[in-house]
C-alpha positions as CSV (number, residue, x, y, z in Angstrom):
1,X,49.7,-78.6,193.1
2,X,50.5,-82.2,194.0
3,X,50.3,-82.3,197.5
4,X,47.0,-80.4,197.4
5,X,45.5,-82.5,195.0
6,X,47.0,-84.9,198.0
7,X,45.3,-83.8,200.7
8,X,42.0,-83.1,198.9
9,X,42.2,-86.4,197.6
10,X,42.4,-87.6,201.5
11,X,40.3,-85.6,203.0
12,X,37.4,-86.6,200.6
13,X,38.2,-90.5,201.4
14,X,37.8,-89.4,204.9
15,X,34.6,-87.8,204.6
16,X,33.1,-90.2,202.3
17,X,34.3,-93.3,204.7
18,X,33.1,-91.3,208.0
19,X,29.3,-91.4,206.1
20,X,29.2,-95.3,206.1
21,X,30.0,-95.8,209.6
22,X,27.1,-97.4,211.1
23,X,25.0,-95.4,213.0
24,X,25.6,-94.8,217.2
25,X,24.1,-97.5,219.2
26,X,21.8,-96.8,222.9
27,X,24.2,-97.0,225.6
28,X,25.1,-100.6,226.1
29,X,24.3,-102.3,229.5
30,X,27.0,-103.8,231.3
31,X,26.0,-107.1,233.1
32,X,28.6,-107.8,236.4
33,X,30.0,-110.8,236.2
34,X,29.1,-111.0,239.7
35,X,26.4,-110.1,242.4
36,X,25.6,-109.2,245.8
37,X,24.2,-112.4,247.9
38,X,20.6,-112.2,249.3
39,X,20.8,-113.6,252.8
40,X,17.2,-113.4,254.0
41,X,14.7,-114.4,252.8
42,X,16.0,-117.5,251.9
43,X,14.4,-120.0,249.0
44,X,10.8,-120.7,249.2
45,X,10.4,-118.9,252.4
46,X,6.9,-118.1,253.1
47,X,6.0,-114.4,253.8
48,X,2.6,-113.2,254.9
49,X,0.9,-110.6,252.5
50,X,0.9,-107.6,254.1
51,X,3.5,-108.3,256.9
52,X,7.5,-108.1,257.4
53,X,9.7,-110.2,256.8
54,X,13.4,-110.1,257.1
55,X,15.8,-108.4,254.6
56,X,19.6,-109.1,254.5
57,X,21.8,-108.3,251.1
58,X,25.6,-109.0,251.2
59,X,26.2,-106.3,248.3
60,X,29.3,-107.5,246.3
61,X,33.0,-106.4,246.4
62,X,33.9,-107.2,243.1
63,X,34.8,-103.1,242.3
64,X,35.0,-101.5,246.3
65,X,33.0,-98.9,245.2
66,X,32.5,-95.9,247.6
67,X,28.6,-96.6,247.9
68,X,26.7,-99.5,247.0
69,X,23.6,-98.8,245.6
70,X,20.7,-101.5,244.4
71,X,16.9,-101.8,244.2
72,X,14.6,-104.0,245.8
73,X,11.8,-105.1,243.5
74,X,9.1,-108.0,244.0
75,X,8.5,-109.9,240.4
76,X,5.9,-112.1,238.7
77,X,6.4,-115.2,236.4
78,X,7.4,-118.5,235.5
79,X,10.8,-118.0,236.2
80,X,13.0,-114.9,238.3
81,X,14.1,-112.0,235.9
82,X,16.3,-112.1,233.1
83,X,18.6,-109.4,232.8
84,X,17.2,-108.3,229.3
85,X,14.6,-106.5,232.1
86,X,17.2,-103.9,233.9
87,X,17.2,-100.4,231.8
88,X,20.0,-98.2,230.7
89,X,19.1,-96.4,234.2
90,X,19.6,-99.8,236.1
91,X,16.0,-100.0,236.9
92,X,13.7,-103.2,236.5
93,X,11.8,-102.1,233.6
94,X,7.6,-101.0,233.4
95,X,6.0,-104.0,233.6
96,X,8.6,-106.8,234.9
97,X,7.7,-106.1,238.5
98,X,4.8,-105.5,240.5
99,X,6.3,-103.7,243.3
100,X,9.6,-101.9,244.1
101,X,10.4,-101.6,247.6
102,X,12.9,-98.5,246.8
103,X,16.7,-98.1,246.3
104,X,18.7,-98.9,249.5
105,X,22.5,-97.7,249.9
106,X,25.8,-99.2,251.3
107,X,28.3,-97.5,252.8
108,X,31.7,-98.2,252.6
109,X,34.5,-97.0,254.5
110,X,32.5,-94.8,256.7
111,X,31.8,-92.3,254.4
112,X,28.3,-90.8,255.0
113,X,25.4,-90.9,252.7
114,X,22.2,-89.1,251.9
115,X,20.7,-92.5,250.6
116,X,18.8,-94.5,253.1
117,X,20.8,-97.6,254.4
118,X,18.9,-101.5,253.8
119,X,16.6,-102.1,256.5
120,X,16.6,-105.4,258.8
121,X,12.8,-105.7,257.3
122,X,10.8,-105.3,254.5
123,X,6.7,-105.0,254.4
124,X,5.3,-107.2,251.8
125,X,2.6,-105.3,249.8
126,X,-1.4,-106.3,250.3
127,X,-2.8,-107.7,247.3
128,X,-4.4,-104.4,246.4
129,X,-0.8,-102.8,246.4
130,X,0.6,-105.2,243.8
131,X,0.7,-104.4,240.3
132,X,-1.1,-107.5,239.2
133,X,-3.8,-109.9,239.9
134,X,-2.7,-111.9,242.7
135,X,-3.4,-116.0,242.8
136,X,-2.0,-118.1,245.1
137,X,-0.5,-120.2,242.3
138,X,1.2,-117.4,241.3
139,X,5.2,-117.8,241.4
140,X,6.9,-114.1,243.1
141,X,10.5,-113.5,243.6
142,X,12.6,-111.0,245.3
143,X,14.6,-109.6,242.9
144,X,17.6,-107.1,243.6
145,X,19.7,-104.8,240.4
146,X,22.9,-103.8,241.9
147,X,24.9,-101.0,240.2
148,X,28.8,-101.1,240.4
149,X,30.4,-98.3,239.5
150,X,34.4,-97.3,237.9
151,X,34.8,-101.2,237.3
152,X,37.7,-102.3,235.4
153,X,37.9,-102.6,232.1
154,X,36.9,-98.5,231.6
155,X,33.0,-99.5,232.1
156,X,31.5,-96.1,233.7
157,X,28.1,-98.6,235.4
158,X,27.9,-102.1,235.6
159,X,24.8,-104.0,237.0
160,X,23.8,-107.5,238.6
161,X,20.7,-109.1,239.2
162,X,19.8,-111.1,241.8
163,X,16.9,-113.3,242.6
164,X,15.2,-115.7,245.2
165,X,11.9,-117.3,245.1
166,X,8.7,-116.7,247.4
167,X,5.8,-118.1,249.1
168,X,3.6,-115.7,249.1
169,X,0.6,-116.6,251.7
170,X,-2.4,-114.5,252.0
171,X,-3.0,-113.0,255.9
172,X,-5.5,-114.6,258.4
């Protein structure tokens, strides 16, 4: 009689304490404490609406991951992206870009991939492409999320941001 009086008394705690835990959370997004380095286009460089200009990303090394993947997005404002914009799915989020130039993939080791690899050049959008009003005093940056994934620390994704500013100037 004691001991089930014992465990009733337990499991009841249990079950009463299990009804106050606070409720799940969204998935949490891991920001990488570091990123890849854009090459080209450098700072300021001006790029001609409408034309190519040169593309180079060192992705990072920081978890030698089999494949490298990131997405290549042009952005809009004041300042370059904050990583409150990059979704559970590691995507810049509807409205904090006005063009995505598509997801690019880095091999390592030699493995093959079914991803396209970065190209040498990208093709910056015509006005009429972009998702936005386009004014020459507008501010437009190059922005790149990078997804690392089976970092340390038992994080299943991890993802970096990485921005650099452009002059956009219309073609002749």
């Amino acid at each position: 009689m004691l001991f089930t009086t014992f465990i009733f008394t337990a499991l009841y705690s249990s079950v009463v304490s299990a009804t106050a835990l606070p409720k799940r959370q969204s998935p949490a997004i891991w920001q990488s404490p570091y990123s890849g380095t854009l090459v080209s286009p450098t700072t300021d460089q001006p790029v001609v609406l409408g034309g190519d200009f040169p593309f180079e990303y060192d992705v990072s090394s920081w978890c030698e991951p089999d494949f490298a993947p990131f997405t290549v997005y042009l952005t809009e404002g004041r300042e370059p992206p904050v990583f409150d914009n990059v979704t559970a799915s590691g995507a810049l989020a509807d409205g904090a870009f006005v063009f995505e130039f598509g997801k690019f993939v880095v091999s390592r080791f030699g493995l093959p991939t079914s991803s396209p690899p970065p190209p040498s050049n990208l093709t910056m959008p015509t006005p009429e492409t972009l998702n936005t009003t386009f004014r020459t005093e507008s501010r437009f940056y190059l922005s790149i999320v990078e997804e690392f994934d089976g970092c340390p620390g038992d994080i299943a994704v991890e993802y970096s941001l990485t921005s650099v500013a452009l002059k956009l100037v219309p073609s002749e």
